[in-house]
N, CA, C and O atoms as a CHARMM CRD file, in Angstrom:
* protein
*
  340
    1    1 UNK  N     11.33200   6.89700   2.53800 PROA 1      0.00000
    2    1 UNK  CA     9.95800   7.01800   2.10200 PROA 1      0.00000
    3    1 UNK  C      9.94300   7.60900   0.70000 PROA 1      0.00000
    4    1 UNK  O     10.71400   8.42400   0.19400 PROA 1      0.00000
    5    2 UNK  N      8.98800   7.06300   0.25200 PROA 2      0.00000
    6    2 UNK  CA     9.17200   7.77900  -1.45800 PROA 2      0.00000
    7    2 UNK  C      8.14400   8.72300  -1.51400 PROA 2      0.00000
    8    2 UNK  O      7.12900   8.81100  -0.82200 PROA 2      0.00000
    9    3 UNK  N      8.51600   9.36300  -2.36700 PROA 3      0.00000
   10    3 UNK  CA     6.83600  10.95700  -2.46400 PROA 3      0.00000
   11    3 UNK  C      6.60000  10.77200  -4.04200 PROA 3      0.00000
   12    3 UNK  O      7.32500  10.33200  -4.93400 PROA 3      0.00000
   13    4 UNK  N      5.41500  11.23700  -4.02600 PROA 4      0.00000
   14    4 UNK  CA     5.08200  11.54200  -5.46200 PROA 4      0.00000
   15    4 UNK  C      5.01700  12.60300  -6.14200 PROA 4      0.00000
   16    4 UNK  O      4.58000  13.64400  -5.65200 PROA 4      0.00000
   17    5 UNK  N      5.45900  12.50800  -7.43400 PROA 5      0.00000
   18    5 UNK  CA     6.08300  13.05100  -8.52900 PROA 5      0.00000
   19    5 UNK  C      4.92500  14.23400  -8.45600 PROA 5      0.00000
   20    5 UNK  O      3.70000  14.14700  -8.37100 PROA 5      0.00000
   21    6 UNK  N      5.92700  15.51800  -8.53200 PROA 6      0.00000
   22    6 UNK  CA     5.20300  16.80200  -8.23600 PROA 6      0.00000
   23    6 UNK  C      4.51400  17.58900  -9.62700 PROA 6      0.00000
   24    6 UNK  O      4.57000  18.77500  -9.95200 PROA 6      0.00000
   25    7 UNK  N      3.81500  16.35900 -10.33200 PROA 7      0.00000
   26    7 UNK  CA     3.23600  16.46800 -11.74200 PROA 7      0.00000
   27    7 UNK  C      2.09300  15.84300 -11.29600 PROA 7      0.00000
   28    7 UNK  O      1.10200  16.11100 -11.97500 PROA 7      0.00000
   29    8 UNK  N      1.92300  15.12900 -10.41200 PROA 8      0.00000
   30    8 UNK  CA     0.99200  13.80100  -9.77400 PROA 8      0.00000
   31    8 UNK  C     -0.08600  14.70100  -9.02200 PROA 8      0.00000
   32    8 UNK  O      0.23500  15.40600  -8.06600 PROA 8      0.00000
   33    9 UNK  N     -1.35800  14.63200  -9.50600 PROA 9      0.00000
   34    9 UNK  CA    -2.35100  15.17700  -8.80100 PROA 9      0.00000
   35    9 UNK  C     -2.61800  14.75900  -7.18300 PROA 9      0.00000
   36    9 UNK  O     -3.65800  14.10300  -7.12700 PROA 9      0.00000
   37   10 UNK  N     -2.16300  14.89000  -6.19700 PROA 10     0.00000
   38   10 UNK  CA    -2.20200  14.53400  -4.90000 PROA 10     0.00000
   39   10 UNK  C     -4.06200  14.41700  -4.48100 PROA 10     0.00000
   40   10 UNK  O     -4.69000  15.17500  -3.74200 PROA 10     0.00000
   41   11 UNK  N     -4.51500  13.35900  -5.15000 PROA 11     0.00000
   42   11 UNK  CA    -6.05800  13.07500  -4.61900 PROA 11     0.00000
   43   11 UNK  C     -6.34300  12.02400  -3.72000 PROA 11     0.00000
   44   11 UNK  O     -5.31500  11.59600  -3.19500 PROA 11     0.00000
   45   12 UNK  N     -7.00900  11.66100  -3.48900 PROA 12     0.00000
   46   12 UNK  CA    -8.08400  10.49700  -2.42200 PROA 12     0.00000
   47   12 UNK  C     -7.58500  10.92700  -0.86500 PROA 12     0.00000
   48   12 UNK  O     -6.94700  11.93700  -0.56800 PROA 12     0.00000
   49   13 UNK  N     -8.03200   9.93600  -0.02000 PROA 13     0.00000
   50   13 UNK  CA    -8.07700  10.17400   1.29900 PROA 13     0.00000
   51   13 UNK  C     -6.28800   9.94300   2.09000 PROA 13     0.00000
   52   13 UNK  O     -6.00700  10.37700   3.20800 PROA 13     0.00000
   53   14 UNK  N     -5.60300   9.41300   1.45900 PROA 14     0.00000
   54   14 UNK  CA    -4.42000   9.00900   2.26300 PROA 14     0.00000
   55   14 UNK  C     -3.63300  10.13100   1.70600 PROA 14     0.00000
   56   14 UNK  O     -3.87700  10.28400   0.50900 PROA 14     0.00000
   57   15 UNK  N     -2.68500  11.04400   2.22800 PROA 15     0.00000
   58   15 UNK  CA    -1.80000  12.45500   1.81100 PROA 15     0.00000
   59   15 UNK  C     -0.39900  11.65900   1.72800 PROA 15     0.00000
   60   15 UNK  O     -0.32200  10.61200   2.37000 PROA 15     0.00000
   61   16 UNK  N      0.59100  12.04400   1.05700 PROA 16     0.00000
   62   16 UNK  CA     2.20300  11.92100   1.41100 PROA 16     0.00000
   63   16 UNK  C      2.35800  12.72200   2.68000 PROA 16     0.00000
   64   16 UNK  O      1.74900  13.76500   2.91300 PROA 16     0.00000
   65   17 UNK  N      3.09200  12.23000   3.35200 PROA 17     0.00000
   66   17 UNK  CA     3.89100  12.59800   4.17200 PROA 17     0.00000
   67   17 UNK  C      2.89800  12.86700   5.61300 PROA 17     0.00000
   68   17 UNK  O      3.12300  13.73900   6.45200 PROA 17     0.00000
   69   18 UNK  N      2.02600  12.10800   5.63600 PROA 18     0.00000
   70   18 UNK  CA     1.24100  11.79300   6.86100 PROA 18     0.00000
   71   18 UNK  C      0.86400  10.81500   7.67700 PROA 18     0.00000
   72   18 UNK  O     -0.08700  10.16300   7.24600 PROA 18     0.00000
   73   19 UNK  N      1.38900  10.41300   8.95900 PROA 19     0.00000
   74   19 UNK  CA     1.47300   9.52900   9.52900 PROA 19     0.00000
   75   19 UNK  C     -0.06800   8.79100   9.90500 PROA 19     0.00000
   76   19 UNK  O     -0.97700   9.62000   9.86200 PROA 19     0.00000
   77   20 UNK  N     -0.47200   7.52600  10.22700 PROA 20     0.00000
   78   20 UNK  CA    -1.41100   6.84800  10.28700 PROA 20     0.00000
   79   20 UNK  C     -1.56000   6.13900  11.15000 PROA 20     0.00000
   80   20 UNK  O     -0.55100   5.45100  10.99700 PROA 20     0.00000
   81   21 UNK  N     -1.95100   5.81500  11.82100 PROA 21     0.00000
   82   21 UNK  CA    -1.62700   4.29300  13.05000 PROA 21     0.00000
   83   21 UNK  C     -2.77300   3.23000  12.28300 PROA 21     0.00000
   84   21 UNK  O     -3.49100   3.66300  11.38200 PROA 21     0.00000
   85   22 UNK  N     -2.84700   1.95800  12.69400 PROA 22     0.00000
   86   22 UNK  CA    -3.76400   0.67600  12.62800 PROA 22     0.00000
   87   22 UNK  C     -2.84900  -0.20300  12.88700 PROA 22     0.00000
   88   22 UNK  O     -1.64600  -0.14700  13.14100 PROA 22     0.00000
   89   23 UNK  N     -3.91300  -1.33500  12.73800 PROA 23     0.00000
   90   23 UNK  CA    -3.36800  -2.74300  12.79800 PROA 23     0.00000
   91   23 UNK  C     -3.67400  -3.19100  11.82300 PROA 23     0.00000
   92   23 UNK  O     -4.77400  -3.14100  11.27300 PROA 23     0.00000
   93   24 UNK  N     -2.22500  -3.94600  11.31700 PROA 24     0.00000
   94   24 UNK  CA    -1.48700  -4.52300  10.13300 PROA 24     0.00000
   95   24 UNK  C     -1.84600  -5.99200  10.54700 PROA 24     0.00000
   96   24 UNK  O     -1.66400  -6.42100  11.68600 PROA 24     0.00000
   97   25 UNK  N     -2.48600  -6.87800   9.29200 PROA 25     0.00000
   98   25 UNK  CA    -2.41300  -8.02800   9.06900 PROA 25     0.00000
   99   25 UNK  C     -1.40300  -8.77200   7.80600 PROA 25     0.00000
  100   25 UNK  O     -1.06500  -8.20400   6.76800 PROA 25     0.00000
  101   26 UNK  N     -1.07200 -10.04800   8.17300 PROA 26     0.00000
  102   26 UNK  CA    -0.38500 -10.27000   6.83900 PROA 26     0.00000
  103   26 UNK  C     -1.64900 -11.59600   6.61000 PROA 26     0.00000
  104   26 UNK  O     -2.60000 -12.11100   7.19600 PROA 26     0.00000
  105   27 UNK  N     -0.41700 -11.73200   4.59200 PROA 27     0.00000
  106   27 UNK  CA    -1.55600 -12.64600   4.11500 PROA 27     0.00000
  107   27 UNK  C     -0.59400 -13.67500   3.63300 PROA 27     0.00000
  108   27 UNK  O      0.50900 -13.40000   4.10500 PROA 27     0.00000
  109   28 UNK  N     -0.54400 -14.76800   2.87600 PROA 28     0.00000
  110   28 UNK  CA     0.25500 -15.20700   1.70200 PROA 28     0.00000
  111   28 UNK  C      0.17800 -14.55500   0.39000 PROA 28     0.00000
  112   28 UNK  O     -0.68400 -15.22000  -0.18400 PROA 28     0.00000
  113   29 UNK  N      0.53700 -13.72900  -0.34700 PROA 29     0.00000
  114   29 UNK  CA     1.22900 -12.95400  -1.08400 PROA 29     0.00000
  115   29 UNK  C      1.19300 -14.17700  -2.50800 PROA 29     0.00000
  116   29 UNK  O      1.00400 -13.58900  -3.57300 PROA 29     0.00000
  117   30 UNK  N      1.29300 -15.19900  -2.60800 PROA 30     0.00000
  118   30 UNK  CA     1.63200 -15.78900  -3.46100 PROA 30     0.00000
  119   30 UNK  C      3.21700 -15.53300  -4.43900 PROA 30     0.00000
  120   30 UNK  O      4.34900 -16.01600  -4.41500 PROA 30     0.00000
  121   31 UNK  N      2.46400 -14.46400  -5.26600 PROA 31     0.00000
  122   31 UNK  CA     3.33400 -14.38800  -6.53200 PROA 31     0.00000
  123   31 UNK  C      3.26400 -13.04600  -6.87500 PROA 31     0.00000
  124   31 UNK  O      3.72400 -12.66100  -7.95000 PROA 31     0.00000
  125   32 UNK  N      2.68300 -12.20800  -5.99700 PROA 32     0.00000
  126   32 UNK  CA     2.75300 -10.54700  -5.74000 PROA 32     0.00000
  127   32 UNK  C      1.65300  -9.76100  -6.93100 PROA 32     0.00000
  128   32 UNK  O      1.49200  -8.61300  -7.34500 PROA 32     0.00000
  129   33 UNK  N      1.04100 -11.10300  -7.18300 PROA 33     0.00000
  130   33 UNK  CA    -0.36200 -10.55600  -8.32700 PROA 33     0.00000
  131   33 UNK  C     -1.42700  -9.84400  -7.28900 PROA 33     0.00000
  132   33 UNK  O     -1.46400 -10.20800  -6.11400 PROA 33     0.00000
  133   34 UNK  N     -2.13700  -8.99200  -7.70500 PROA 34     0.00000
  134   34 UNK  CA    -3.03300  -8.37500  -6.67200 PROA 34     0.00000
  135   34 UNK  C     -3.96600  -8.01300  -7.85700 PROA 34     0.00000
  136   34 UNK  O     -3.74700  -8.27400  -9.04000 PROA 34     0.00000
  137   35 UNK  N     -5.39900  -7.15400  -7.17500 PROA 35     0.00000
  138   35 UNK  CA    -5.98800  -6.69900  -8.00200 PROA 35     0.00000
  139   35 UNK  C     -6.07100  -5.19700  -8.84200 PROA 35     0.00000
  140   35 UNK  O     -6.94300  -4.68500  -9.54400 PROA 35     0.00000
  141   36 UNK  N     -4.59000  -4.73100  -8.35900 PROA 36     0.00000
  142   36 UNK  CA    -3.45500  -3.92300  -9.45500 PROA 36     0.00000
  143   36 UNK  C     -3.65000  -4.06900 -10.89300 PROA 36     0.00000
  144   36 UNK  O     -3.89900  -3.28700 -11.81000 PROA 36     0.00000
  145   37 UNK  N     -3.41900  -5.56600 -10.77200 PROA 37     0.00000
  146   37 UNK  CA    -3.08000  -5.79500 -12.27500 PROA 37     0.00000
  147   37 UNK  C     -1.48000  -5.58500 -12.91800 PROA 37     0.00000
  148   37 UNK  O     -1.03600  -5.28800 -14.02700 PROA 37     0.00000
  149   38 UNK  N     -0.89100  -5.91000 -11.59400 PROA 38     0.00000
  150   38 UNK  CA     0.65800  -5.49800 -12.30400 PROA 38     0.00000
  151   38 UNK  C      1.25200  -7.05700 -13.07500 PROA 38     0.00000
  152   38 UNK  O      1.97500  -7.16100 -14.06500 PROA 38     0.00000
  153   39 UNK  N      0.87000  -7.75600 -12.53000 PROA 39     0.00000
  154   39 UNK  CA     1.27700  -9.38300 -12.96100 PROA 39     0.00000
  155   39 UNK  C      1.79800  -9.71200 -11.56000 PROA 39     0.00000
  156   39 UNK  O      1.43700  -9.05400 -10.58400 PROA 39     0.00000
  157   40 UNK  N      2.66800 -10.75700 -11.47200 PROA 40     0.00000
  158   40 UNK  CA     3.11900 -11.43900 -11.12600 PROA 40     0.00000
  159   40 UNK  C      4.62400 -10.54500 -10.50600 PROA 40     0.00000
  160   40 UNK  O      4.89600  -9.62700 -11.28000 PROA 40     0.00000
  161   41 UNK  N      5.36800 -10.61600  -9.59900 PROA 41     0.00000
  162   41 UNK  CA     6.52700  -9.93100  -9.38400 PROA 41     0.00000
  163   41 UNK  C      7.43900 -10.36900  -8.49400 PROA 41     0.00000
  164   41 UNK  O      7.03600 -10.75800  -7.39700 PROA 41     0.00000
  165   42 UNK  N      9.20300 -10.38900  -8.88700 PROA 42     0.00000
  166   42 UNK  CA     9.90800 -10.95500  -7.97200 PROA 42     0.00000
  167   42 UNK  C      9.95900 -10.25400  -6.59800 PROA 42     0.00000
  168   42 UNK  O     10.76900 -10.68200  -5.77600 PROA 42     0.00000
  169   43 UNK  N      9.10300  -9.13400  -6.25800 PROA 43     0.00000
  170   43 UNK  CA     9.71300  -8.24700  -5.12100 PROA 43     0.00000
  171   43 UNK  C      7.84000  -8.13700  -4.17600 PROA 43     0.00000
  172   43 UNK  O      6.84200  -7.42000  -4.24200 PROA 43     0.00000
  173   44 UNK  N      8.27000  -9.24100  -3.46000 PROA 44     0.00000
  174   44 UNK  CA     7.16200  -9.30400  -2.57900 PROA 44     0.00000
  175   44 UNK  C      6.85900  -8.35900  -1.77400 PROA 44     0.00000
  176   44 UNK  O      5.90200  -8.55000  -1.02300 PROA 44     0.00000
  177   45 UNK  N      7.33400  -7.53200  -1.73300 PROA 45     0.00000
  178   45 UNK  CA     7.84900  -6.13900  -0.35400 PROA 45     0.00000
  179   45 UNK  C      6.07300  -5.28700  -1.32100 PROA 45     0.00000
  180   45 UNK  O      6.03000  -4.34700  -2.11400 PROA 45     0.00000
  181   46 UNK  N      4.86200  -6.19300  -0.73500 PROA 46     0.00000
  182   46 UNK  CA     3.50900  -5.57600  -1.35400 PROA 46     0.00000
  183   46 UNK  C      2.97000  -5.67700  -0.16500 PROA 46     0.00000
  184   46 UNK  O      3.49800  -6.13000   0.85000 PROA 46     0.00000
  185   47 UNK  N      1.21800  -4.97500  -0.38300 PROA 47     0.00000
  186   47 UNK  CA     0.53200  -4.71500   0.74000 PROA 47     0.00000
  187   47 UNK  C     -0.84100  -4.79400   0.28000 PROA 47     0.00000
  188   47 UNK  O     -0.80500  -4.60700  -0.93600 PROA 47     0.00000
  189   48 UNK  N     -1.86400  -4.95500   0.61000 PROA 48     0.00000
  190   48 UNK  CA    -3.38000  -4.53200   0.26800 PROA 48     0.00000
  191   48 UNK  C     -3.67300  -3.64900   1.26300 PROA 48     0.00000
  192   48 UNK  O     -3.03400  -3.58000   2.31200 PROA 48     0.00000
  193   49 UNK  N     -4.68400  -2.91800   0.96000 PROA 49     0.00000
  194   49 UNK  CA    -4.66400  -1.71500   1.92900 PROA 49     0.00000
  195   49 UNK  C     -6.15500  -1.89000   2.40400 PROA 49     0.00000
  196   49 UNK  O     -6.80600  -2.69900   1.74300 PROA 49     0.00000
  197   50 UNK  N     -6.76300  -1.29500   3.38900 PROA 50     0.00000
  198   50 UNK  CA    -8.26700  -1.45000   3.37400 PROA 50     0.00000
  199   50 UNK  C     -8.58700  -0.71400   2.63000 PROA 50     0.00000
  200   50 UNK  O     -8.12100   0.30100   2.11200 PROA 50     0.00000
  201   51 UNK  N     -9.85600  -1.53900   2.55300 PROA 51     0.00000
  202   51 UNK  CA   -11.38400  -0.88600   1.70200 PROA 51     0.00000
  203   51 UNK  C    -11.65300   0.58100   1.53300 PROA 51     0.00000
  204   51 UNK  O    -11.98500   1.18100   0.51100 PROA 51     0.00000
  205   52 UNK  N    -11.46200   0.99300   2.63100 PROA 52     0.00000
  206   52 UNK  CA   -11.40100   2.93600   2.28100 PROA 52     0.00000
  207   52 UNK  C    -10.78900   3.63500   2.11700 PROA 52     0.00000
  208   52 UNK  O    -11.19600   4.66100   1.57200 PROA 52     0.00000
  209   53 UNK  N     -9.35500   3.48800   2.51600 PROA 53     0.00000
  210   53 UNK  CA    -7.97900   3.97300   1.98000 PROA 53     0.00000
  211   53 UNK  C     -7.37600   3.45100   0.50100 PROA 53     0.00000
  212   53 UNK  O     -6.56700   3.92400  -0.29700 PROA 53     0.00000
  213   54 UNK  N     -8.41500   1.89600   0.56400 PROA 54     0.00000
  214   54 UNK  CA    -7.72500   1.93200  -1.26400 PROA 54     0.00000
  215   54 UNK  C     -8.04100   2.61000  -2.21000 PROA 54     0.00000
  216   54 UNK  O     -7.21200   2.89300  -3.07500 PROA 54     0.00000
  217   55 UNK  N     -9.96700   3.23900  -2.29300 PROA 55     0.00000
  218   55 UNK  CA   -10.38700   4.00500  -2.99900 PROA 55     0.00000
  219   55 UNK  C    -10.87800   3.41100  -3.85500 PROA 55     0.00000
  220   55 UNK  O    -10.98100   4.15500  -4.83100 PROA 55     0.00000
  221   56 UNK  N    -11.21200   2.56000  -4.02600 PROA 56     0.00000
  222   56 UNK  CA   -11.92900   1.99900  -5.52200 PROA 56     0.00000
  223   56 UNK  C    -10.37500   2.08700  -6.74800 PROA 56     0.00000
  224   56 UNK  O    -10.54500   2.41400  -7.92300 PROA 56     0.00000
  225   57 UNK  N     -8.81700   1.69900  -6.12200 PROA 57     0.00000
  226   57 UNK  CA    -7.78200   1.46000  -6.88900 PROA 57     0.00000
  227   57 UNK  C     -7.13400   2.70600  -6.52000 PROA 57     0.00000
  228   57 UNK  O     -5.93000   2.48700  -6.38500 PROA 57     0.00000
  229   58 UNK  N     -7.42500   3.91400  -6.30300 PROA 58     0.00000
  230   58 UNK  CA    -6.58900   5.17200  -6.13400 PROA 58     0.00000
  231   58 UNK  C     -5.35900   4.91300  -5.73600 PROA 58     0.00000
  232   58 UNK  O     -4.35400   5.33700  -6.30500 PROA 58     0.00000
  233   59 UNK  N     -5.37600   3.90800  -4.32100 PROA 59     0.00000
  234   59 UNK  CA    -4.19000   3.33700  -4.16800 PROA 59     0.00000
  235   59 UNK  C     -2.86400   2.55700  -4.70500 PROA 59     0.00000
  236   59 UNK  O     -1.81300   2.34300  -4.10200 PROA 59     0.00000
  237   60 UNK  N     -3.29300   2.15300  -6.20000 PROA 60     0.00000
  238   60 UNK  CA    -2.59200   1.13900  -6.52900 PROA 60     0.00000
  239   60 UNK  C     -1.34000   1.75600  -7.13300 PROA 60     0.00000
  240   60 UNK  O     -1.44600   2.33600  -8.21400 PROA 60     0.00000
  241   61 UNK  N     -0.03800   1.67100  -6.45700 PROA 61     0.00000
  242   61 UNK  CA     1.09400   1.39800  -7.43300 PROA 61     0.00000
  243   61 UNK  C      1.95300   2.55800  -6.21200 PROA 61     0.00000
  244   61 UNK  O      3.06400   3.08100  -6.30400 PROA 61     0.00000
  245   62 UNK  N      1.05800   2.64200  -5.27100 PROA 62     0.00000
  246   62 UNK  CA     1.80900   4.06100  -4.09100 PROA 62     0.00000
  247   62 UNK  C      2.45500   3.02400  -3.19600 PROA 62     0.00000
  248   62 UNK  O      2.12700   1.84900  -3.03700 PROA 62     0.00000
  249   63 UNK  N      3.65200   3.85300  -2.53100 PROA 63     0.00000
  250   63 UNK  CA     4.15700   3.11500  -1.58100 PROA 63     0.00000
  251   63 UNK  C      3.86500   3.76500  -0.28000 PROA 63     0.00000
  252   63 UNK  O      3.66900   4.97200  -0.13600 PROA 63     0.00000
  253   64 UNK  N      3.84900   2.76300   0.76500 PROA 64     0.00000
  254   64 UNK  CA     3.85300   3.30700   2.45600 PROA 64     0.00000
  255   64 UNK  C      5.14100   2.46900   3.19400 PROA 64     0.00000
  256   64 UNK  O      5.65400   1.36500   3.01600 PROA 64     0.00000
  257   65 UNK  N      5.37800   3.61400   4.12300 PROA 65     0.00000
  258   65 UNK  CA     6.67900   3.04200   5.18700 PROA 65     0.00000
  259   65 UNK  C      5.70800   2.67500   5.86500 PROA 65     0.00000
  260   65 UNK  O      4.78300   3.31300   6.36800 PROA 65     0.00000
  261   66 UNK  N      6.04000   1.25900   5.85500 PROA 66     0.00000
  262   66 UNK  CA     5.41300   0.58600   7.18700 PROA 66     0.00000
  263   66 UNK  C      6.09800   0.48500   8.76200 PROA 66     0.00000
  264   66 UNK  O      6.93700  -0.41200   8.82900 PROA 66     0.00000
  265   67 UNK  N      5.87600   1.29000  10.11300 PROA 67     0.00000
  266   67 UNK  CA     6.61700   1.11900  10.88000 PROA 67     0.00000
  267   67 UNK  C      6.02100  -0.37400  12.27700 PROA 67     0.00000
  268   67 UNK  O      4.88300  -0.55000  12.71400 PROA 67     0.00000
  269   68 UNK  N      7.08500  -1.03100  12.55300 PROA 68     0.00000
  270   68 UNK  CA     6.52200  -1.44600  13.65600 PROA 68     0.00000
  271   68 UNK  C      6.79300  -0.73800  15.05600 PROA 68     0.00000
  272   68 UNK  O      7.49300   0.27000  15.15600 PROA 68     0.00000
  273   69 UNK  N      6.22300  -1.31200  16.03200 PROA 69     0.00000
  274   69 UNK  CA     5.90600  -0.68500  17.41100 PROA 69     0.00000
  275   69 UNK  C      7.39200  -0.88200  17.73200 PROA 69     0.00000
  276   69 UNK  O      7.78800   0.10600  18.35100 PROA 69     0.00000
  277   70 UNK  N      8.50200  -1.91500  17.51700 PROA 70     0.00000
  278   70 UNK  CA     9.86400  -1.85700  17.97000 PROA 70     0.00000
  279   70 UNK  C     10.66600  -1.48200  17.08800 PROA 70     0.00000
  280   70 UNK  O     11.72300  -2.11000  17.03000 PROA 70     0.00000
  281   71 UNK  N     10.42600  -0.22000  16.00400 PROA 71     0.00000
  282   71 UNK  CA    11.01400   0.91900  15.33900 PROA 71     0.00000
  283   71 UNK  C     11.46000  -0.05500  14.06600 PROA 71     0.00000
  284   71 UNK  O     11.91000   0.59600  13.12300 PROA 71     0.00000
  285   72 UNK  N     11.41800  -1.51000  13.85900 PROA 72     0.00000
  286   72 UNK  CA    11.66000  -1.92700  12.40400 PROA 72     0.00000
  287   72 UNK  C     10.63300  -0.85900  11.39800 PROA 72     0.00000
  288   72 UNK  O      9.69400  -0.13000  11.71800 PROA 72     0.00000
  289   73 UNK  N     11.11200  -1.06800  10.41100 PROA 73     0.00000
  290   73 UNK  CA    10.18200  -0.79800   9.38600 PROA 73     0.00000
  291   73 UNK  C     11.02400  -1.05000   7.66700 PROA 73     0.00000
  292   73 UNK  O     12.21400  -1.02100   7.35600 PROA 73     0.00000
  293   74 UNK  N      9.77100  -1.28900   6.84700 PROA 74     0.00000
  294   74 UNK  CA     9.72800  -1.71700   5.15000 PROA 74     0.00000
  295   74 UNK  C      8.77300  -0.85000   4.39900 PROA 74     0.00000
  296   74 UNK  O      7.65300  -0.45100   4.71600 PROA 74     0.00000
  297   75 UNK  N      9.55300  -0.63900   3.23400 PROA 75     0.00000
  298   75 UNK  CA     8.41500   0.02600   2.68500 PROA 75     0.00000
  299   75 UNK  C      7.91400  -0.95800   1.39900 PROA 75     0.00000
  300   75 UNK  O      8.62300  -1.80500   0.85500 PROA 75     0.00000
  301   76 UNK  N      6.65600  -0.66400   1.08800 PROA 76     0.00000
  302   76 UNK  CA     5.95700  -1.66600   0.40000 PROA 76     0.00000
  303   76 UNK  C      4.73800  -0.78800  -1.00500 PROA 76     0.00000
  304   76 UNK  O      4.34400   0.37600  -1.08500 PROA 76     0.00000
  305   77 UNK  N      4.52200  -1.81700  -1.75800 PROA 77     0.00000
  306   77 UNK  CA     3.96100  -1.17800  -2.81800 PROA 77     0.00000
  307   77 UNK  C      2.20500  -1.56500  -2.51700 PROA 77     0.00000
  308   77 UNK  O      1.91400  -2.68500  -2.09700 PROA 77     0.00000
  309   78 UNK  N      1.29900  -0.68600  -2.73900 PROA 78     0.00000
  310   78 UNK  CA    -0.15300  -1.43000  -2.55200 PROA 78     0.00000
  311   78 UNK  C     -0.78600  -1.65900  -4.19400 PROA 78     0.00000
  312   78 UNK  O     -1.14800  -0.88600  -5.08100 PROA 78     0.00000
  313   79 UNK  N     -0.69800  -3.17100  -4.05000 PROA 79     0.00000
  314   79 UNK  CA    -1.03000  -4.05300  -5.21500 PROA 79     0.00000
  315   79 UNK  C     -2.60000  -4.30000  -5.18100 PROA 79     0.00000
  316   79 UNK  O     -3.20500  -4.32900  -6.25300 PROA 79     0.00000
  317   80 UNK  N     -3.35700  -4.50200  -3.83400 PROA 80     0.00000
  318   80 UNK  CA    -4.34400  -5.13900  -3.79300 PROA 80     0.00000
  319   80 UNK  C     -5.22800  -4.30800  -2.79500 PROA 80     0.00000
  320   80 UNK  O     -4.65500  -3.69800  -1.89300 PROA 80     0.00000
  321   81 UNK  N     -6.60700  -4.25200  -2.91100 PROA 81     0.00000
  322   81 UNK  CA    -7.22900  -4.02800  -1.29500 PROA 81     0.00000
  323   81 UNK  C     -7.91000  -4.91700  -0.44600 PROA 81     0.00000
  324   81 UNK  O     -8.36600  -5.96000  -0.91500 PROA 81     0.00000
  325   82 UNK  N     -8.01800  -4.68200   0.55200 PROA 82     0.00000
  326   82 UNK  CA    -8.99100  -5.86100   1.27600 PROA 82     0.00000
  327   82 UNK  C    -10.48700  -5.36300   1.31300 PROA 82     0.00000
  328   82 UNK  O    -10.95700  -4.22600   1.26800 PROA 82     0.00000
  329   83 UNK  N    -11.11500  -6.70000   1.41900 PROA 83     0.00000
  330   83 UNK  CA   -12.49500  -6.77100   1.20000 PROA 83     0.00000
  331   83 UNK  C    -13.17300  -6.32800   2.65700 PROA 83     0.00000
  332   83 UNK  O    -12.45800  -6.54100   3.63600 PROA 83     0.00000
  333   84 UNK  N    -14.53100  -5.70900   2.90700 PROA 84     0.00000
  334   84 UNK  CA   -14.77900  -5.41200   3.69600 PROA 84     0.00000
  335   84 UNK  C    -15.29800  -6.41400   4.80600 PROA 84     0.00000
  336   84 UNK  O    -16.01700  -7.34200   4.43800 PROA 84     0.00000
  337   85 UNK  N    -15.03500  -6.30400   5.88900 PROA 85     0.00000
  338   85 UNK  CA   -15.45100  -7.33900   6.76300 PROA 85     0.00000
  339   85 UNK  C    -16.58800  -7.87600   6.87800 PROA 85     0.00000
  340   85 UNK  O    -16.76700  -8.77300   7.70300 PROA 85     0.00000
């Protein structure tokens, strides 16, 4: 898991080092462009996050360990958020 740089103002609703539960959807990813704004990227290992955990972008450029229910897990960068239902 990666943490952030202890210069990094620790703000919005999601903390380091705190566990979360939901349900994870996937999408097609394309070309790993999101509404980041990072471009385009060879390392698809991305995520959009919901609507209230992204923050109006707060989220963008943080990583989360994603775990599944049979102990796999990836960690991933949040490029994008999802739109509200």
């Amino acid at each position: 898991m990666r943490t952030a740089s202890t210069t990094a103002p620790l703000t919005g609703r999601i903390k380091p080092g705190t566990n979360y539960r939901g349900v994870a959807t996937s999408y097609d990813a394309a070309d790993g462009n999101g509404a980041c704004l990072y471009g385009p990227s060879g390392d698809l290992m991305i995520a959009a996050m919901n609507h209230t955990d992204y923050e109006s972008s707060k989220a963008c450029g943080s990583y989360a360990l994603v775990l599944t229910a049979n102990g796999a897990s990836i960690t991933v960068r949040i490029v994008n958020g999802c739109p509200l239902p």
